[in-house]
Every structure is written in structure tokens, then in C-alpha cells.
C-alpha positions as CSV (number, residue, x, y, z in Angstrom):
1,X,130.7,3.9,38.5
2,X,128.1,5.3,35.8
3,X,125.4,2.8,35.8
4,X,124.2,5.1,32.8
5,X,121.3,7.3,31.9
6,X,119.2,4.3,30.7
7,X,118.9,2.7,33.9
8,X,117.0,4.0,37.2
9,X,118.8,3.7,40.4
10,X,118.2,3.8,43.8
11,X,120.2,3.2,46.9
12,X,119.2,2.9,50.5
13,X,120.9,2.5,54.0
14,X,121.5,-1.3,55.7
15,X,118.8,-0.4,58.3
16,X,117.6,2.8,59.7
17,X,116.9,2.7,63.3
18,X,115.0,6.1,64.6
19,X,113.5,6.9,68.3
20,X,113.8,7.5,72.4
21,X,117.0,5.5,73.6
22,X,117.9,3.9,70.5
23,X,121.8,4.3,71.2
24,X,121.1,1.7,73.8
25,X,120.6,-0.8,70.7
26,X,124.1,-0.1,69.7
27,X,126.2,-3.0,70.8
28,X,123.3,-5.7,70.0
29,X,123.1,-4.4,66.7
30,X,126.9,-4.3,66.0
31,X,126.7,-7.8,66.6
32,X,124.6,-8.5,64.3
33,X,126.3,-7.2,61.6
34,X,129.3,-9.3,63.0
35,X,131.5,-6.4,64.8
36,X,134.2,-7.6,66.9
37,X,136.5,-4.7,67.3
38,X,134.7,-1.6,66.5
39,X,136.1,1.8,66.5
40,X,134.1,4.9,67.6
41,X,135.0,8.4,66.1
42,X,134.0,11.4,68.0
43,X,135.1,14.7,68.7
44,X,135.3,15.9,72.5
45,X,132.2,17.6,72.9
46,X,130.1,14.6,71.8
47,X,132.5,12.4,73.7
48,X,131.9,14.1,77.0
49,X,127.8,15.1,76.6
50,X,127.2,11.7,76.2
51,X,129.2,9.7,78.9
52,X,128.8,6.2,79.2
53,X,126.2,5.5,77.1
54,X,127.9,4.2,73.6
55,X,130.7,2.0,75.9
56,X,127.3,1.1,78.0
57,X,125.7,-0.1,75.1
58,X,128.4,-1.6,73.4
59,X,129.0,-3.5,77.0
60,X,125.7,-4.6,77.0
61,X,127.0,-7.2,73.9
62,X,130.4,-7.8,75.7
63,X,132.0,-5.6,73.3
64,X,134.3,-2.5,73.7
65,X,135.6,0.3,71.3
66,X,138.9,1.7,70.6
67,X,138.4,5.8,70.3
68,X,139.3,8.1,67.6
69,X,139.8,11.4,67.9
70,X,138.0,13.8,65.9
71,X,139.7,17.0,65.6
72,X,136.8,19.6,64.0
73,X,138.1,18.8,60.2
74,X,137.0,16.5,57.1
75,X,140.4,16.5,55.5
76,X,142.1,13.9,53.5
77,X,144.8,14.2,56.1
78,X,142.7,13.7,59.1
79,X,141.0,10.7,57.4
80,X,144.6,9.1,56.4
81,X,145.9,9.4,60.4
82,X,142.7,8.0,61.7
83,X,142.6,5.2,59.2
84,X,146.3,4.1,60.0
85,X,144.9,4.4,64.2
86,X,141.8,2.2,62.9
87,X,144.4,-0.4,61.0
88,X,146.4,-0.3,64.4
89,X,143.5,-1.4,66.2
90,X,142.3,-3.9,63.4
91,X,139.0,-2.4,63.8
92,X,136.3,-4.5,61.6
93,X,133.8,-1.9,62.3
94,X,133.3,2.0,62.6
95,X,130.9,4.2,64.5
96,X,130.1,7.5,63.6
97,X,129.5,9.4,66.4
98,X,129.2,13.4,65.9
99,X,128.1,15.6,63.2
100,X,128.3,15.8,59.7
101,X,132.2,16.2,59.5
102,X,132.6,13.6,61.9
103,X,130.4,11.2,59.7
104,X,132.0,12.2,56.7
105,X,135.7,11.6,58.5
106,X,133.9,7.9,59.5
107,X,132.7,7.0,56.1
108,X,136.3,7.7,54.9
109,X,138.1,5.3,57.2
110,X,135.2,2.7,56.6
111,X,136.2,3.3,52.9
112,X,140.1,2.9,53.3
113,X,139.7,-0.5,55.6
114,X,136.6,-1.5,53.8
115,X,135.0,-1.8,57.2
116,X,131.5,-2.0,58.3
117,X,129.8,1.3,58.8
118,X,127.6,2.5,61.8
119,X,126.4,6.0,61.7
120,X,124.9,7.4,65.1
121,X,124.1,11.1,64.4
122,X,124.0,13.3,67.9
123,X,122.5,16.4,65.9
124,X,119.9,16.7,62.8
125,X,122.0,19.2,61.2
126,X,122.2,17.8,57.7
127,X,121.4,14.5,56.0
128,X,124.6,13.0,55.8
129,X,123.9,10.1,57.9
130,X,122.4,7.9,55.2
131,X,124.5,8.1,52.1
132,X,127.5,7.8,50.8
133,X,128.7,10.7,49.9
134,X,131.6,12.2,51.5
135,X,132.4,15.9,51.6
136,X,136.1,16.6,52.2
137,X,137.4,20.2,52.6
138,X,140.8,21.9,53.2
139,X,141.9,23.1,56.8
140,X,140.7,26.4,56.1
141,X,136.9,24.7,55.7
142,X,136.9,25.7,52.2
143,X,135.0,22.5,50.5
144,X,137.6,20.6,48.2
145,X,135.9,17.8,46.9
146,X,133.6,14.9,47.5
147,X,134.5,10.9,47.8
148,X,132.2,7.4,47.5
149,X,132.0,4.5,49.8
150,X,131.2,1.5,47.6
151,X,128.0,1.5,49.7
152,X,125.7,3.2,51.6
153,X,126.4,3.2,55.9
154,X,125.3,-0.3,57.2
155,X,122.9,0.9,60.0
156,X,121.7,4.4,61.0
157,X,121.1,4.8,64.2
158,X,119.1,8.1,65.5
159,X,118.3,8.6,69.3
160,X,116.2,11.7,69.1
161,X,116.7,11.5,73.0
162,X,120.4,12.7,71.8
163,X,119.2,14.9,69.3
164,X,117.2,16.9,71.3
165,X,119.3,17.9,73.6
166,X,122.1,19.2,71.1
167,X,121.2,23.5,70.5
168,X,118.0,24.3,68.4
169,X,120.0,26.0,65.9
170,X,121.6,22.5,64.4
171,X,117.9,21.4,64.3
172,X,116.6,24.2,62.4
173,X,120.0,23.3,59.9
174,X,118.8,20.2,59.6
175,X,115.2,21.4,58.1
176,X,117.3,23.9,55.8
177,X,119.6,21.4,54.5
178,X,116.1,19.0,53.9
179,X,113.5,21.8,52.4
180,X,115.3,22.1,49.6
181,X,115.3,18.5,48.3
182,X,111.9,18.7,46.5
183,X,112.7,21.7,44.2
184,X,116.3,19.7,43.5
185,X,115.2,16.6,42.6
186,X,112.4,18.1,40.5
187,X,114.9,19.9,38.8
188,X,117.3,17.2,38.3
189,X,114.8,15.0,36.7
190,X,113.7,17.7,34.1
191,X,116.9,18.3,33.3
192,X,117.6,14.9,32.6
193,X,120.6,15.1,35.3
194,X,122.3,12.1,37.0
195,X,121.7,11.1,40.5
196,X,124.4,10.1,43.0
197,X,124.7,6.4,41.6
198,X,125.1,7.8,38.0
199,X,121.7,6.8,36.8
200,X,118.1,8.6,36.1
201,X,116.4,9.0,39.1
202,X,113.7,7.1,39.9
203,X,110.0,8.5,40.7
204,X,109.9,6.9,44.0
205,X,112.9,10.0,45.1
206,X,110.9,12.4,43.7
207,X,108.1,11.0,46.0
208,X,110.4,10.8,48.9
209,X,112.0,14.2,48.2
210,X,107.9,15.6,47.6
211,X,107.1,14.2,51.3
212,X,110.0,15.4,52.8
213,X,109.1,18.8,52.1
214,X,105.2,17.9,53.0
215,X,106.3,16.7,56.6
216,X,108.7,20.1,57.5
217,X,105.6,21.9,56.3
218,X,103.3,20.2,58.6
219,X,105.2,19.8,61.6
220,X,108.2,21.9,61.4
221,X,107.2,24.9,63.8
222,X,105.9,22.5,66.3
223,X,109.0,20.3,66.4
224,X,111.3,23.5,66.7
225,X,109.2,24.4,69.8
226,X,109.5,20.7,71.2
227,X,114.0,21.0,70.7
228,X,113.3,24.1,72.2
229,X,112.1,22.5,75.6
230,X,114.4,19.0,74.5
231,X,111.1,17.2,74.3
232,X,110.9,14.2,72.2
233,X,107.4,14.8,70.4
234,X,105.5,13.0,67.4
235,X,106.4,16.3,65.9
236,X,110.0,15.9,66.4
237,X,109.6,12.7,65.3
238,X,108.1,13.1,62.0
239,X,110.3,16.3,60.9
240,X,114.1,13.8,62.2
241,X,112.6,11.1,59.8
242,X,112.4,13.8,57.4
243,X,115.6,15.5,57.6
244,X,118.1,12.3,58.4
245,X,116.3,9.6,56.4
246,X,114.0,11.4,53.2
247,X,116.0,14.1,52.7
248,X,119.4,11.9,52.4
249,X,117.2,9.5,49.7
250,X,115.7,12.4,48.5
251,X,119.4,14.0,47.4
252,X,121.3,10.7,46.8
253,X,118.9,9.2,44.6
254,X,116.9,12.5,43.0
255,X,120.2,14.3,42.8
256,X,121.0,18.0,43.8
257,X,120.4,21.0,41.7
258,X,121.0,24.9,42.4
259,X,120.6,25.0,45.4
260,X,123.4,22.7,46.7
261,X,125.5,24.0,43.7
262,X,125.8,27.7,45.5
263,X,127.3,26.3,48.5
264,X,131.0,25.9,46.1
265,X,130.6,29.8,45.9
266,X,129.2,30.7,49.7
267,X,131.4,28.5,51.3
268,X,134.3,30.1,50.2
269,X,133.5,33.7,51.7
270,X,135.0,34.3,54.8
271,X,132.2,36.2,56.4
272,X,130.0,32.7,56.1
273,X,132.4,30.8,58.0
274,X,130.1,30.7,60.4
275,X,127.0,30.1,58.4
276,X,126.1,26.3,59.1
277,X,125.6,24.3,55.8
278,X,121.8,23.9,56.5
279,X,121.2,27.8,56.5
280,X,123.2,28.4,53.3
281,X,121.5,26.0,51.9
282,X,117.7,27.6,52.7
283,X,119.4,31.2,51.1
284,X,119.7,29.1,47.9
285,X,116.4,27.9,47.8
286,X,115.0,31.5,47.1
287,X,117.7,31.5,44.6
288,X,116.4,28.8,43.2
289,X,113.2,29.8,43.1
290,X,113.7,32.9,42.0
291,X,115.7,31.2,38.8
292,X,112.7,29.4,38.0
293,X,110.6,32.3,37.8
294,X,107.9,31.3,40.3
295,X,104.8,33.2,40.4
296,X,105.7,36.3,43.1
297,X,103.0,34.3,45.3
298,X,104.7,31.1,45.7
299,X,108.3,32.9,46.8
300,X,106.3,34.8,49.2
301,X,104.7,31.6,51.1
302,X,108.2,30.1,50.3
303,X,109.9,32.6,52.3
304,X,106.9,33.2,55.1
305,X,107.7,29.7,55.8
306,X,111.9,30.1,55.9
307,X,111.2,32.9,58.2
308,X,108.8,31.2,60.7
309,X,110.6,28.3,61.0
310,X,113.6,30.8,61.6
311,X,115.8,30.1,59.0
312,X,117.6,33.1,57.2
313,X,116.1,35.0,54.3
314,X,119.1,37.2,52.8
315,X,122.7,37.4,53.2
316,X,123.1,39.4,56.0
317,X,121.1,37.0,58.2
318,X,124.0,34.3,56.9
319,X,126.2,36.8,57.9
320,X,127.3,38.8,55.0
321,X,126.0,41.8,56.1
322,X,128.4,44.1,53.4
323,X,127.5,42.7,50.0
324,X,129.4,43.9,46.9
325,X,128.2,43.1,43.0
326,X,132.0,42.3,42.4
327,X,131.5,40.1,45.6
328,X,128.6,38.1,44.1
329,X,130.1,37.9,40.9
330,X,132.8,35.7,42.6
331,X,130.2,33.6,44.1
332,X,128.7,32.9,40.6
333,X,131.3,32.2,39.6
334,X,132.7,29.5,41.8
335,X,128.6,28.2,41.9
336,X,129.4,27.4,38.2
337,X,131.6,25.1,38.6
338,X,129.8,22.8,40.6
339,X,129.2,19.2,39.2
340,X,125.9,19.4,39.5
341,X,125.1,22.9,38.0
342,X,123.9,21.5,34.9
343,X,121.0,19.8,36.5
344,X,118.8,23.0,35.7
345,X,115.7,22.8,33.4
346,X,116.8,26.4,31.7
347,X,120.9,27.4,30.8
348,X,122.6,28.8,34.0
349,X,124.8,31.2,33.4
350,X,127.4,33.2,35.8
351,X,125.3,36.4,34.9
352,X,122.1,35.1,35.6
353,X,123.1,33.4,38.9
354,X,124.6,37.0,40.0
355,X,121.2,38.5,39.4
356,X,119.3,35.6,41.4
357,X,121.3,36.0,44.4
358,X,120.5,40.3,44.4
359,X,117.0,39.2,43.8
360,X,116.5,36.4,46.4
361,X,118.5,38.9,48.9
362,X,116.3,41.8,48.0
363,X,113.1,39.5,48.4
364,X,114.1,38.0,51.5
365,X,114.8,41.8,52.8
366,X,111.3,43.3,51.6
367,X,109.5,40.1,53.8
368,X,111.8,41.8,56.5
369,X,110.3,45.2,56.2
370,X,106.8,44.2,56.1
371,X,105.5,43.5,59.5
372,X,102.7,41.2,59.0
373,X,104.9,38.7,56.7
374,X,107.6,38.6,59.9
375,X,107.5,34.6,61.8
């Protein structure tokens, strides 16, 4: 699949559709991409907060879905038995309806029945939507791997009329999962590292990575206040298109570095269970940063802005409130074996990671205990 160092390569979604009502686009636009029997996978919650509206929609083209039954879990298993329910259907087409596991557990049955692929996020938690990545874990939500389509979704499809009414707290994911992308990608490309089509990543994901960061910074307070009364805002807007759309380009094409690396160590303590992956990833950008030995001022306005657009500064606010150096050894070490932990401008080393993580925790705790730095 290496397209090799030599060449830069860039992949994009089908189509990315974005704004008020756009679900009720859904069944002209599986037509176009010539869906006759489509198959919707959702979990129950989804299912019953939006209704009638996808088999509305998908009316609206005199077409209906079959249903899938998502049950909470990206597993290989859960993608085999949906796949053999999709094959029973002879679904031509599947919609994504859900989160980032459910999207994931959608791309995998597109992948198995070489299907057409509609992704409809209901939250901005990550920015899974637009690639093709898909992360697998066990059933004990310990991350196991990660799987390709041959291509990226066919359509996107975001109805921030849907998105704002899921809780603020997958939003505010969403903006940790995405603020990251610019120091990644940066890194990446000075490291020489490989994106997620196995080529040298071009400038233009460094540029898109550089304004996704430029658009949470300029409109992410404002569009947490806006989910926060489910308004949909130019503010909202703006920061959706940053988290769904650049951040996903961003990562796929600038590649990942540190930050995205710690998640093989996090994700495997049990007091993060809980920890959604947008907030673990925030805690690893002061890692990050703290690795690259930024000036004490620029980890300071790094973490003013984690804190004021809520997102959490040290391990406790993950979760992790009793923190051994045995503990955070164990995290290195899992963190360095990561496929991506070589995409670092300096040697990474389980040592030096161990000391990050103390440092970024004790950082993030000092902005705590000074009064005029809280959000």
C-alpha cells in the first residue's frame, strides 16, 4: 500500500456535505451514488433521538434501509456479524449513523462487501468521519489495532442541527481530538514520517492541519457556548468544519505524531475508561509540547486555552486521580510501541516520555493553582 517516501499523497472524502437539516439530503444523495438497498448502522440511543428522520429522508427518494444494530463495540467480531446481516440483506450501500465506534464498525462492513460508504456523524466527537482509518479494539475497549478501506467514505454528511443537540461534552472531544493536528503534522513532516497513504505529506495538510488549529482558536469558546444552548451558530459552524473535515485531512494526510501515540498507553488504564478519546488526546498535547521543549510561555497560552475551552490539563482531570511513577512507566511503555512513535523530530525514548507526562501533569496542575490562569 506504500506509495513510498518519494511521492506526496493526499486523499480526500467523495463529498463533504455540512449544515442545518442536511440529513434531509440523505436519500437524494444515496441515489446519486446509485444506492438501492442501503443499510443503516446505529446504536439505540441514536436510533431513538432521531426518529423518523433518516427513513424520512431516505423516503423522500423511494428508498428504505435495512437496520443494523450497533452494540457499543468496534470489534472484529461485531464487524464480522453485521457484515454477514449486511450480505443477508444484499445491501449495496452503508450509512453510518452514530459515533466514532459506530463509524468505524460501518467502514468495516463497507470494507468486507466492498460497498458504498455514507457517513452521517450525530456528534463532533472525533474526526473519524472523513478517512479511512478504522480503529478496532477488544471487548474490554482496550485499542487492538487499526484497518484500511481501499478508500476514503463516499459522502459525509454533517447536520449540525443533530450535532448540537448531542451533550457538550462530545463537542468539546471533538476540539481535543482536532487541536492537536497542527503540532502532529508539523512533527511528522520534520521527522520525515509517513502519512496515512504511505507517502510524504504534502504542504497543503500542514496548511489544513495550521487552520484547523487557527479556527478552534478563534471560535472555539463561542461555539461551546452556542452547543451549550443547541444553537446552530457561524461559530459552531466554523469550529464542526474544523473538527469533522480539517482535522480528519489534517491527520490522514499530515500523519499523527506524539500525541496520538500516548493513547496505546492511556487507553489501557482502567481508571481512563471513561476518559473520551478527544480529552486524552488534549493531555498529550502538553506532552507533546513539553517534549519539544517550548519556551515556558507558549505551554502556558497552550494550556490557558485547554482550560478555557474546558478540556482537561492533568491526569486527574482524565480521571487518574492516584498517579504512580511505576504507573507511568507502563504508559511509556505501551506509548512506544505505537506505529507512529517515530514521527518525532528528536529520539523518543520510554524514559523521556515518563518524564513528559510528570511534567505536562505537574504543568497542567500549577495553571490549576493560580487563579488568574483558571478558564
Amino acid at each position: 500500500m506504500s506509495a513510498g517516501a518519494a511521492l506526496r499523497v493526499i486523499g480526500f472524502p467523495g463529498r463533504y456535505v455540512q449544515g442545518p437539516g442536511a440529513l434531509r439530503s440523505l436519500g437524494a444523495l444515496v441515489r446519486e451514488l446509485g444506492g438501492e438497498r442501503p443499510v443503516v448502522v446505529s446504536d439505540d440511543v441514536v436510533d431513538a433521538a432521531l426518529g423518523t428522520r433518516v427513513p424520512e429522508a431516505l423516503a423522500a427518494a423511494s428508498l428504505a434501509a435495512t437496520r443494523l444494530r450497533f452494540a457499543g463495540e468496534c470489534t472484529r467480531a461485531a464487524i464480522d456479524e453485521l457484515s454477514g446481516q449486511a450480505r443477508d440483506a444484499r445491501a449495496d450501500l452503508v450509512i453510518a449513523l452514530g459515533g466514532g465506534k459506530t463509524i468505524d464498525t460501518a467502514k468495516g462492513i463497507a470494507r468486507a462487501l466492498g460497498a458504498r460508504l455514507v457517513i452521517a456523524p450525530t456528534v463532533a466527537s472525533n474526526d473519524s468521519p472523513t478517512s479511512r482509518l478504522i480503529v478496532v479494539y477488544d471487548d474490554t475497549h482496550r485499542l487492538v489495532g487499526v484497518d484500511y478501506l481501499a478508500r476514503n467514505p463516499d459522502l459525509v454528511l454533517v447536520d449540525t442541527e443533530v450535532i448540537v443537540r448531542a451533550p457538550v461534552r462530545f463537542f468539546r472531544a471533538g476540539i481535543g481530538d482536532a487541536i492537536s493536528k497542527r503540532y502532529e503534522a508539523a512533527q511528522c513532516a520534520g521527522a520525515g514520517g509517513l502519512n496515512f497513504f504511505g507517502g510524504t505529506p504534502p504542504d497543503t495538510a500542514g496548511i489544513l492541519a495550521d487552520r484547523c488549529h487557527a479556527a478552534i482558536v478563534a471560535h472555539g469558546e463561542a461555539a461551546l457556548e452556542a452547543v451549550g444552548r443547541q444553537a446552530c451558530t457561524p461559530a459552531v459552524e466554523s469550529v464542526v468544519e474544523a473538527t469533522v473535515l480539517l482535522s480528519g485531512l489534517g491527520f490522514e494526510s499530515g500523519g499523527l505524531s506524539l500525541s496520538h501515540a500516548l493513547l496505546r498507553g492511556l487507553s489501557a488504564v482502567p481508571a481512563l475508561a471513561g476518559a473520551l478519546h478527544g480529552e486524552q488526546v488534549a493531555f498529550g498535547t502538553i506532552v507533546q509540547l513539553v517534549l519539544e521543549g517550548r519556551p515556558a510561555a507558549e505551554l502556558e497560552a497552550h494550556l490557558g486555552l485547554l482550560a478555557r475551552l474546558g478540556l482537561p490539563t492533568t491526569l486527574a482531570a482524565l480521571g487518574w486521580a492516584r498517579v504512580s511513577g511505576e504507573q507511568i512507566a507502563q504508559v511509556s511503555a505501551l506509548t512506544m510501541a505505537a506505529p507512529y512513535i517515530g514521527h518525532f523530530q528528536s529520539v523518543l525514548t520510554a524514559d523521556t516520555i515518563a518524564r513528559a507526562i510528570a511534567q505536562a501533569d505537574a504543568a497542567g496542575s500549577a495553571l490549576i493553582r493560580t487563579p488568574q490562569a483558571a478558564p
